[in-house]
C-alpha positions as CSV (number, residue, x, y, z in Angstrom):
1,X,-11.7,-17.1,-59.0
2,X,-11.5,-17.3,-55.1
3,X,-10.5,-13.6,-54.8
4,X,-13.0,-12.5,-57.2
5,X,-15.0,-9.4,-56.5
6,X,-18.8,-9.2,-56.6
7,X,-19.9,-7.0,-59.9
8,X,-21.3,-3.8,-59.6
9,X,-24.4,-3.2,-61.3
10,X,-26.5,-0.5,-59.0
11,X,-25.7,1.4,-55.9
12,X,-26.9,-1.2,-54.0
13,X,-23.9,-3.1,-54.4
14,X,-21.5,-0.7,-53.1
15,X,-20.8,-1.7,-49.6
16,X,-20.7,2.1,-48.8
17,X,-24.2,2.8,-49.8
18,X,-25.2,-0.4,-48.2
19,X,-23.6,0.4,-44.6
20,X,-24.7,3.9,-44.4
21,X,-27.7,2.7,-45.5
22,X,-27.8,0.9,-42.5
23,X,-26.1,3.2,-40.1
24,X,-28.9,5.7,-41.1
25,X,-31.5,3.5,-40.1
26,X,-30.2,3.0,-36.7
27,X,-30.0,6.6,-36.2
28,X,-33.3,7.4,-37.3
29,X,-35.3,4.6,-35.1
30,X,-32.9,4.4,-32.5
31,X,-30.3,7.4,-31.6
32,X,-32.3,10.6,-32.5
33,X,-36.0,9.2,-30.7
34,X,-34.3,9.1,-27.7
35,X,-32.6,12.6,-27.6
36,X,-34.0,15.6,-25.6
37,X,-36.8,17.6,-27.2
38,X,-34.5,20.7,-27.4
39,X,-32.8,19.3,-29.7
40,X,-35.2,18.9,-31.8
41,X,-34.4,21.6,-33.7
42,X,-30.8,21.5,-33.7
43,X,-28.8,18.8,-33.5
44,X,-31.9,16.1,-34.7
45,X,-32.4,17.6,-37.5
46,X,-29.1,18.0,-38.3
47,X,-28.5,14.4,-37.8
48,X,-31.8,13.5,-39.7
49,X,-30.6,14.8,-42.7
50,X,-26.8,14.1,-42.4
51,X,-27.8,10.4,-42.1
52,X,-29.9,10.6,-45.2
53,X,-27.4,12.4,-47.5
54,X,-25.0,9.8,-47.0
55,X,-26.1,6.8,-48.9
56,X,-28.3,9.5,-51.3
57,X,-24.7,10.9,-51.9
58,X,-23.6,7.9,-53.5
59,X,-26.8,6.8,-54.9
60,X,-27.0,10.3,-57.1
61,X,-23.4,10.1,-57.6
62,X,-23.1,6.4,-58.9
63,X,-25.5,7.5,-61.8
64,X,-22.9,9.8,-62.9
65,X,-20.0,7.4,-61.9
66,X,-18.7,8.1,-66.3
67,X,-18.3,11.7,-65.5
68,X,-14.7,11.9,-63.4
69,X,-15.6,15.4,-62.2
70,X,-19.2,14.5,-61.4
71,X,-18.6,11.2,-59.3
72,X,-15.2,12.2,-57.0
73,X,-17.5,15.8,-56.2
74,X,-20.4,13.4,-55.1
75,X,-17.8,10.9,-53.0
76,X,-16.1,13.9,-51.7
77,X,-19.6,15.2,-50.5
78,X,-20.1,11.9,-49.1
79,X,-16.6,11.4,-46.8
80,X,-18.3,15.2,-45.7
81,X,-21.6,13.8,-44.5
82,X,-19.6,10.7,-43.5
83,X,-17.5,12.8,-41.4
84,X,-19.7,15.1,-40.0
85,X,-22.0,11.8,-38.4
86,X,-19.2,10.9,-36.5
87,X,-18.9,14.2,-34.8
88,X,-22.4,14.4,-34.2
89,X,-22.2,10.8,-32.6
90,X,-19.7,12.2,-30.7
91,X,-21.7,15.0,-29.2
92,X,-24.5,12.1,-28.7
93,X,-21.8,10.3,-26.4
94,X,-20.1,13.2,-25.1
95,X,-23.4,15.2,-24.0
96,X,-26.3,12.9,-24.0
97,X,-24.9,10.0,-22.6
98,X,-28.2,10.0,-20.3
99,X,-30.3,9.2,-23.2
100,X,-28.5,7.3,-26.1
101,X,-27.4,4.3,-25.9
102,X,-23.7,4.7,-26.0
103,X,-22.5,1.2,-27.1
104,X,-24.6,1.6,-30.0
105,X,-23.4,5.5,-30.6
106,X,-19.6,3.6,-30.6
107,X,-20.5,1.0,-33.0
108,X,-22.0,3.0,-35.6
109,X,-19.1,5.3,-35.4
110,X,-17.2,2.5,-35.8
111,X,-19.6,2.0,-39.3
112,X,-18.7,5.3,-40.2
113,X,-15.0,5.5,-40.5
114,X,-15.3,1.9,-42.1
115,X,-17.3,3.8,-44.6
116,X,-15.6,6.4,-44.7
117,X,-12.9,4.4,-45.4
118,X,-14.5,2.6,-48.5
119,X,-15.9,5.9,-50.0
120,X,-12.4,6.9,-50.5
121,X,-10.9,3.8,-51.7
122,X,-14.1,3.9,-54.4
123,X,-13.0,7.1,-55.4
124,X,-9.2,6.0,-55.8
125,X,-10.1,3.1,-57.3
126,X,-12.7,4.7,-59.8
127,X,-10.1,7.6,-60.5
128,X,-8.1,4.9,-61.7
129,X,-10.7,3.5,-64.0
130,X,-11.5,7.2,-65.6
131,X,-7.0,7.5,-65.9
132,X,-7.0,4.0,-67.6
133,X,-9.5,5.0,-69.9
134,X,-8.2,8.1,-71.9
């Protein structure tokens, strides 16, 4: 019982959804505010709604978590979104390292991969689930 894992009843409980959840609300009140106005229409809003498709990725997709097809499309969409944060982070560090914070651009790359990381071992794991079914 010591190693037992805590049930999943929502999207809420995956720890994917809940740290880009979280990552996403550290970019929106804390990375893109501070970037250049030119970028406002560019690279802001692409972070803007990169951030927010994460966890909504997995939120839409856990509803459909029975359907094999359905669910790895929306996890595969996700490790995208995932993915393409971290290059945007990158471009924070890399080009506005005047106005971001760059210890916090780090760390939530850091959040990032470890989610990226846990969206894929969700899909591995659920693929499993849908192969142990039939």
């Amino acid at each position: 019982m010591e190693n037992q894992k805590p049930k999943i009843n929502s999207y809420k409980d995956l720890f994917v959804y809940q740290n880009t959840y979280k990552a996403m609300l550290v970019v929106l009140k804390e990375i893109i505010l501070k970037l250049p106005k030119e970028e406002k229409f560019d690279l802001v809003d692409q972070m803007r709604r990169c951030c927010k498709a994460c966890p909504a990725l997995v939120a839409e997709g856990f509803a459909k978590r029975y359907q094999k097809r359905n669910w790895n499309k929306y996890l595969e969409d996700a490790i995208g979104e995932i993915n393409e944060m971290q290059h945007h982070l990158d471009v924070c560090i890399d080009v506005y390292d005047n106005y971001v914070d760059i210890s916090k651009c780090e760390d939530l790359k850091e959040l990032y991969i470890l989610s990226g990381k846990q969206a894929y071992k969700l899909k591995e794991t659920w693929k499993n689930f849908h192969d142990n079914r039939q």
